[in-house]
C-alpha positions in Angstrom: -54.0 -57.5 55.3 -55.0 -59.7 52.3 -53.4 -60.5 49.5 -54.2 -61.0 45.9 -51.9 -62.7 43.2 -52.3 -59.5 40.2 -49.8 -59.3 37.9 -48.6 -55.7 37.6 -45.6 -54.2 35.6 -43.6 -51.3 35.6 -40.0 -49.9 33.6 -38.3 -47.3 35.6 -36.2 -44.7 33.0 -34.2 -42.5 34.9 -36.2 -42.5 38.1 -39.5 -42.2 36.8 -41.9 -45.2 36.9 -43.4 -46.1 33.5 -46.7 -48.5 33.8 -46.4 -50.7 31.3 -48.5 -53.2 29.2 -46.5 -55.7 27.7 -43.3 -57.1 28.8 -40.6 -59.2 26.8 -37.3 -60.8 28.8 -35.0 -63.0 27.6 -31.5 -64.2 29.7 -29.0 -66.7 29.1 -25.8 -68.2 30.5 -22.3 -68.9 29.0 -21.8 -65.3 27.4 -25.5 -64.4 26.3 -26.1 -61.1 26.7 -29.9 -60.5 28.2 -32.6 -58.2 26.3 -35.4 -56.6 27.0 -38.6 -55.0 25.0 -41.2 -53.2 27.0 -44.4 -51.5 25.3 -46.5 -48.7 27.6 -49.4 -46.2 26.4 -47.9 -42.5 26.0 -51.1 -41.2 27.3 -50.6 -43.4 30.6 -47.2 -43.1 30.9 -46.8 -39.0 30.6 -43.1 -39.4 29.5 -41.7 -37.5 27.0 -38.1 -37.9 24.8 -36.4 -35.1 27.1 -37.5 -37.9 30.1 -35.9 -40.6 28.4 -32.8 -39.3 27.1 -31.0 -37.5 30.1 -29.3 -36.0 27.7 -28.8 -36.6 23.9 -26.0 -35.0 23.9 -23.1 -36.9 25.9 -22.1 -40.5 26.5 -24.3 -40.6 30.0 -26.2 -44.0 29.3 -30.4 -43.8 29.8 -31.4 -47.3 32.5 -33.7 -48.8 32.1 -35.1 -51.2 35.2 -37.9 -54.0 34.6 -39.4 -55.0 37.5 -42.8 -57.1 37.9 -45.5 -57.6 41.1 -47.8 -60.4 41.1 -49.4 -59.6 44.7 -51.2 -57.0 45.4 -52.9 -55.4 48.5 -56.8 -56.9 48.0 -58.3 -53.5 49.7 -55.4 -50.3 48.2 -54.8 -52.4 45.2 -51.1 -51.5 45.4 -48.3 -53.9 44.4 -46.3 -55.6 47.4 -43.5 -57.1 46.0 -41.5 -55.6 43.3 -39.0 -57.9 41.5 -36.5 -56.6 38.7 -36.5 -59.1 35.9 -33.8 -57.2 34.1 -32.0 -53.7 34.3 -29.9 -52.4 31.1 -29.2 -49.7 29.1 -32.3 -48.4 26.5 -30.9 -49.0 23.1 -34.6 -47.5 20.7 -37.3 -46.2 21.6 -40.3 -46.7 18.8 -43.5 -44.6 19.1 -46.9 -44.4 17.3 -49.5 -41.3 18.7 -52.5 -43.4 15.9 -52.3 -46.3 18.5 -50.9 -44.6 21.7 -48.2 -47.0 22.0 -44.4 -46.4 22.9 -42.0 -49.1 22.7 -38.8 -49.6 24.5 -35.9 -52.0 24.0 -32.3 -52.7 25.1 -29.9 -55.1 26.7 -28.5 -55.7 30.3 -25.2 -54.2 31.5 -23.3 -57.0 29.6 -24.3 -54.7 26.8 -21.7 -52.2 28.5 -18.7 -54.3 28.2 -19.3 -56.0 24.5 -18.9 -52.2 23.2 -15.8 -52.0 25.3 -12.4 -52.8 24.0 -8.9 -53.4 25.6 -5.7 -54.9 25.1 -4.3 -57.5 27.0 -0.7 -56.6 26.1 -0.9 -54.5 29.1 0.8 -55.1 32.4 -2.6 -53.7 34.0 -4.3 -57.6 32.8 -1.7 -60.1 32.0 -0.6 -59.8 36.2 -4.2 -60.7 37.2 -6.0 -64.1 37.5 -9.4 -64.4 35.9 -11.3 -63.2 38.7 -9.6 -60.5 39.6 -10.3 -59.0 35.8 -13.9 -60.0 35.9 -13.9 -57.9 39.3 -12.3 -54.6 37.4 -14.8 -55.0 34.6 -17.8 -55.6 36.6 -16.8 -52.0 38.4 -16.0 -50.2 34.8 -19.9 -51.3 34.1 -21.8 -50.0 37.3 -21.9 -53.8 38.8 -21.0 -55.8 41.5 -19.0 -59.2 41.2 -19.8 -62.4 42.2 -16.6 -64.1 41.2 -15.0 -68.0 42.5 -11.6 -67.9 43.9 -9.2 -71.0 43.4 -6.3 -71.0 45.6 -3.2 -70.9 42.9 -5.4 -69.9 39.9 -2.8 -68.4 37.4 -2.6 -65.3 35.9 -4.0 -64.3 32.7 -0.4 -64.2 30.8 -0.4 -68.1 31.4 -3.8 -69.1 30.0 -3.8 -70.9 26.5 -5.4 -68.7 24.0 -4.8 -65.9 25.6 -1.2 -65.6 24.9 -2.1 -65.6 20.9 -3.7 -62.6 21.9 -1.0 -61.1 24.7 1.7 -61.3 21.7 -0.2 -59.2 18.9 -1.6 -56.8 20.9 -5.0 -57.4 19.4 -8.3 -55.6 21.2 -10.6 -57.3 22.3 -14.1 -56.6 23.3 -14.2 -56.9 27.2 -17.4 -59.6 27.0 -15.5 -61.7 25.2 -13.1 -62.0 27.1 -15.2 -62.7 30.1 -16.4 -65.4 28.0 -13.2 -67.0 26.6 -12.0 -66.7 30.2 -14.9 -68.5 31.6 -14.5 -71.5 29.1 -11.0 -72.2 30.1 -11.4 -72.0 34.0 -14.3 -73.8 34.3 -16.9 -71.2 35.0 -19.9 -69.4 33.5 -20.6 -65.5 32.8 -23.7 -63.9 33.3 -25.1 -61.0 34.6 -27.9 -61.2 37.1 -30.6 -58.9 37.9 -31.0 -56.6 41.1 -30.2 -53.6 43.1 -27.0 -53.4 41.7 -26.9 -56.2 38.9 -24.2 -58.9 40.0 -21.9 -60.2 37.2 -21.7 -63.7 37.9 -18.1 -65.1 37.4 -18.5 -69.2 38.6 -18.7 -72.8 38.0 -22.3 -74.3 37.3 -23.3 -75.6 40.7 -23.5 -79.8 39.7 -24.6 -80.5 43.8 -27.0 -78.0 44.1 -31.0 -78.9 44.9 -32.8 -79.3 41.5 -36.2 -77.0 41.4 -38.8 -79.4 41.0 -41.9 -79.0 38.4 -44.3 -81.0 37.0 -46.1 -82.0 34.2 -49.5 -83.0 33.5 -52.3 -83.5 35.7 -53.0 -81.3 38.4 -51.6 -79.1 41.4 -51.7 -80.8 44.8 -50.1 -78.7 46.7 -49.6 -74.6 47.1 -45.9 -75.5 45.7 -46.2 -77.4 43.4 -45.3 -75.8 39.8 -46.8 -76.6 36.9 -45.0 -76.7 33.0 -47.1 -76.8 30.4 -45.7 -77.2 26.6 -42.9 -79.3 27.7 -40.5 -80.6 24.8 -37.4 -82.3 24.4 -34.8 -83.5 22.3 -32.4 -86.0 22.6 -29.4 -86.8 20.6 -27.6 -90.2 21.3 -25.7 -91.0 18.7 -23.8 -87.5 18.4 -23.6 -86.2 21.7 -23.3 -89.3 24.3 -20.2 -91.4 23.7 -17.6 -89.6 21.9 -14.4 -88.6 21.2 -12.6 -85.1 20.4 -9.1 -84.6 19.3 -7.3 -81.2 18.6 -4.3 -81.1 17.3 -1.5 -78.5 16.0 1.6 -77.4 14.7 3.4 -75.0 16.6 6.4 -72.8 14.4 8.4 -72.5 17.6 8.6 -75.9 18.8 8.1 -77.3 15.1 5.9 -80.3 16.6 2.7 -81.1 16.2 0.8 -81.8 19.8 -2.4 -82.9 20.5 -5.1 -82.6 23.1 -7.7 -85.7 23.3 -10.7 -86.0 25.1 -13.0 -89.2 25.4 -16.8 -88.6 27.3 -18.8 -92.2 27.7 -22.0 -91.1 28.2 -22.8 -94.5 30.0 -20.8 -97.6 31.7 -19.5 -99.3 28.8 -18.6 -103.2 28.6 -15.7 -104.7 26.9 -14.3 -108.0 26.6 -16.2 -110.4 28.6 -16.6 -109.0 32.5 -14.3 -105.5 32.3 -16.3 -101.9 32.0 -15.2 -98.6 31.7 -17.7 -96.1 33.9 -19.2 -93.1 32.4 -17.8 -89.9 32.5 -14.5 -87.7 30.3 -11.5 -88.8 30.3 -9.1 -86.8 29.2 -5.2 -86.3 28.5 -3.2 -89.7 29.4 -6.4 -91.3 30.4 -7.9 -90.3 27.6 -5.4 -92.6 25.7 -5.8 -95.4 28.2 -9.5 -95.5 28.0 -9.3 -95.4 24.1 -7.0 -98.6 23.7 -9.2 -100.3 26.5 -12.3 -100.2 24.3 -11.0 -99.6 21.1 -12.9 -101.8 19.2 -16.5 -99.7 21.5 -15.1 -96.7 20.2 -15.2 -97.7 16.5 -18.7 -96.8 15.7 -18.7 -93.6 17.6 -18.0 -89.6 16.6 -14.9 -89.1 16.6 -14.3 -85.1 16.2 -10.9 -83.9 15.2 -9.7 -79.9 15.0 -6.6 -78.9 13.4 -5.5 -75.2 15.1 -2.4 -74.0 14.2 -0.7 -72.5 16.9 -1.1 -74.1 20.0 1.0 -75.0 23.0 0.5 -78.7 24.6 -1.7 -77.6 27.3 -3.6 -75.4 25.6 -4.5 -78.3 22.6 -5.5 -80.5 25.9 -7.8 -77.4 27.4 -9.1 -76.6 23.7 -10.3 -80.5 23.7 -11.8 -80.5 27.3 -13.8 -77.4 25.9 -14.8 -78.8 23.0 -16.0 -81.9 24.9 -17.7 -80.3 27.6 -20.5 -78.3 24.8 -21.0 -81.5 23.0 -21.9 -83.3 26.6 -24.3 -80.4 27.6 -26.7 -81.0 24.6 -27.0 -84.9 24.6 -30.5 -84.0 26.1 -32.3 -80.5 26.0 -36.3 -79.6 27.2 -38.2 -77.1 26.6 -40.8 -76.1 29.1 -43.6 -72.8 29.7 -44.8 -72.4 33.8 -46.5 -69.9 35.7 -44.4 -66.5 36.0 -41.9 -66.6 38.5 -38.7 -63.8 38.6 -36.5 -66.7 40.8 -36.1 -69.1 38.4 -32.6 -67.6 36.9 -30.5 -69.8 34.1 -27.7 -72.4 35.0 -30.2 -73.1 38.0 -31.1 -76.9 38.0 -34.4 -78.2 37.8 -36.2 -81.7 37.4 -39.4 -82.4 35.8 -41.8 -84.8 37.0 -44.8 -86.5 35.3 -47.9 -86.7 36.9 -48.6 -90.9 37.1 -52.0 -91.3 38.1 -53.7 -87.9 37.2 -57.5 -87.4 38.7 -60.1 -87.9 36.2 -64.0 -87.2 37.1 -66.3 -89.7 35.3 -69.2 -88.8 35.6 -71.0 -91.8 34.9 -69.5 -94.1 37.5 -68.2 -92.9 41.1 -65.7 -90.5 41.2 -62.0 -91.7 42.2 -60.0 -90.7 44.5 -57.0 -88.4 43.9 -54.2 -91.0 44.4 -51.7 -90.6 47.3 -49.3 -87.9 48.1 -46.4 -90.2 47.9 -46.9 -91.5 44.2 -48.3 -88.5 42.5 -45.0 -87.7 40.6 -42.3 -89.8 39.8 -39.0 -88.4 37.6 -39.3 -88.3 33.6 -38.0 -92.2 32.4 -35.8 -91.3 29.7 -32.6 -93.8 30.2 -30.2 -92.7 30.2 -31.3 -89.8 32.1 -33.5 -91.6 34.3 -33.9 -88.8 37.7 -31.1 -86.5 36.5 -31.0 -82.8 36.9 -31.2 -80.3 34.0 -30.0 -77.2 34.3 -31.3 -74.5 32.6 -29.5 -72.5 30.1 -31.9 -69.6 29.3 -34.8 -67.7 30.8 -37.7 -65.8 28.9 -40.7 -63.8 30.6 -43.5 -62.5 28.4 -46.2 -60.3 30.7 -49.1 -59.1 29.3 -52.0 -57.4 30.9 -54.4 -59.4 28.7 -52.6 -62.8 29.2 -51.1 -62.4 32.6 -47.3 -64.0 33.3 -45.4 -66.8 31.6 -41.7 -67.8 32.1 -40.5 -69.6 29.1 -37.2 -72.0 29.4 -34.6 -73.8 27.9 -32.5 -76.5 29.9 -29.5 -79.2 28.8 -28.9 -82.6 31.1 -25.7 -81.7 32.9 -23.8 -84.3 32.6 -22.7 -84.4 36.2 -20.0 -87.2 36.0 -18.3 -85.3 32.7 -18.6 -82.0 35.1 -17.0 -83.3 38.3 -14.9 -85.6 37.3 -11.4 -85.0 38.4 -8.8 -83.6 36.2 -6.0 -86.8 37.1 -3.9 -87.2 33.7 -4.5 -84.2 32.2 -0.6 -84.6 29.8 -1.0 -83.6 26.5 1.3 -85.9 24.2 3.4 -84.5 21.6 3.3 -86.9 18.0 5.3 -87.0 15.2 4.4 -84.0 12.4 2.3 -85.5 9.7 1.1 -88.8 11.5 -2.7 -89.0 11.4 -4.6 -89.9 14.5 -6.1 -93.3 14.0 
């Protein structure tokens, strides 16, 4: 059998397979919730509104389910591989008989829980650890969980912010508090696609292997991908070596705590021969590093939150938090490659440039395409020289006139302010009205 690469698309709306002409995806990590916009002829696709709407008048949802082929069968012309890009719920559908065009748009199954409220007040959450929750909510939305379990992890009742919420009773939309939960255990929230969609409930993998693309140049091998497009921004001086401080008052106690944080984001020397490595510090150690390098620190952010409120370890967390979204975009990129439905966000990747690209002149002999072992070397960008990014949202656009194109967005990782271990983690109390110098 042989096997041509032809890009085909298709939305299926309650069973029936819609053939479509245009596609738009777009997913994210850390609480984004994906989206979808699919445009198909209404002469091609026979569908009418009774087809999409099971049935207008109840609360039973209308799935939709974006899948894409790009290899067909070179003698039946039928696609071999279908891949879902995205399955959600249809939120409008926009049609115009002049130009035979039906439109039809939504969002993922995350969707499902941001219109869903509940109160953690009851015994039914504030008894179960994060995962456990993120289990019962991925079941109340028609998903599967892929959730982390850490041996002691405590119950909800006992995480920082969530006890402002436990006292009042306040509701609170259940995506939220997938993502608030996330935040404080160390994990990410997204929903991935598939037959059923996962909800993702884990840490961002810092040891896993980086996909590798490149830039520039030309493809040497079947494997190789290419990005095209490629952009970045790097902020230095805002978002390397810092320092973040929260601090509060809490009526109960009557103190005022705080929670510090210090990230260098590279080896630091002070005084004549001592250095302090890259990395966060945080708590006690925080405290250490600071009067180490004091007079370093002097010319670098220093960003201070007042919440009133807040316990000791939950000003500590709140700063850790903080810290950890500065870190994450000390270095973004921006890339366009060849469509491909495995390339899913929080996945890392590494971009290479292509160093001696092959170039025919045509008035002197040809040279040779240089050798396999130098083509590519990592982007140069100290200090980010051969670091992973990771990539923190992912956008198809498929159109039968110009084919496939993933779109992404990644952030450098930051590994050492990832994996570093949480050793001195003590928030301090201080004496009301003293300002942090």
């Amino acid at each position: 059998m042989i096997k041509f690469r032809t890009v085909r698309m298709k939305a299926v709306v309650n069973g029936i397979d819609v053939p479509l002409e245009s596609v738009r995806v777009h997913r994210g990590a850390y609480g984004s919730i994906g989206n979808f916009a699919v445009i198909a002829s209404i002469s091609r696709s026979g569908l009418t509104l009774k087809d999409i709407a099971t049935n207008v008048d109840s609360d039973q949802r209308t799935t939709v389910d974006v899948q894409v082929s790009d290899v067909v069968d070179a003698v039946t012309r039928e696609p071999l591989n279908w891949q879902s890009l995205i399955k959600g719920d249809l939120d409008a559908v926009k049609w115009e008989y002049d130009n035979d065009h039906l439109e039809l748009s939504g969002r993922d199954f995350a969707g499902r829980l941001a219109e869903t409220r509940v109160v953690l007040k009851n015994s039914q959450y504030t008894n179960k650890t994060p995962p456990q929750i993120a289990t019962l909510f991925a079941a109340d939305a028609g998903m599967e969980a892929d959730v982390s379990i850490v041996k002691g992890e405590k119950e909800i009742g006992y995480l920082g912010e969530y006890n402002l919420a436990i006292r009042t009773a306040t509701p609170i939309a259940k995506w939220s508090l997938l993502v608030l939960m996330a935040r404080l255990s160390g994990r990410a929230v997204m929903v991935m696609p598939g037959f059923p969609p996962k909800l993702s409930f884990k840490p961002v993998d810092v040891n896993g292997t980086p996909r590798q693309l490149l830039y520039g140049g030309y493809a040497t091998t079947l494997n190789d991908t290419l990005v095209k497009e490629l952009r970045g921004e790097w902020r230095p001086s805002r978002n390397s070596t810092f320092q973040v401080i929260v601090m509060s008052y809490h009526p109960k106690t009557t103190q005022t705590v705080m929670g510090q944080t210090v990230v260098f984001g590279e080896t630091l020397q002070y005084e004549t021969e001592k250095t302090v490595k890259e990395g966060m510090y945080k708590g006690a150690a925080a405290g250490s590093s600071r009067l180490q390098v004091g007079e370093v620190l002097k010319n670098k952010p220093a960003y201070i939150f007042y919440i009133h409120g807040l316990q000791p370890q939950e000003c500590q967390t709140k700063s850790e938090q903080i810290a950890k979204e500065i870190a994450k975009r000390q270095f973004t990129l921006h890339g366009v490659m060849d469509g491909d439905a495995t390339l899913q966000p929080l996945q890392p990747l590494q971009v290479g440039l292509v160093a001696e690209p092959y170039v025919k002149n045509i008035s002197t002999k040809p040279q040779a395409p240089p050798p396999a072992d130098v083509t590519t070397r990592p982007i140069s960008l100290d200090p980010f020289t051969q670091r992973s990014m990771f990539t923190n949202s992912v956008s198809h656009r498929i159109s039968v006139h110009d084919g496939w194109w993933t779109e992404w967005d990644a952030w450098h990782l930051a590994a050492a302010v990832e994996a570093l271990d949480t050793t001195g983690i003590v928030a301090e109390p201080t004496t009301p009205g003293i300002p942090v110098q």
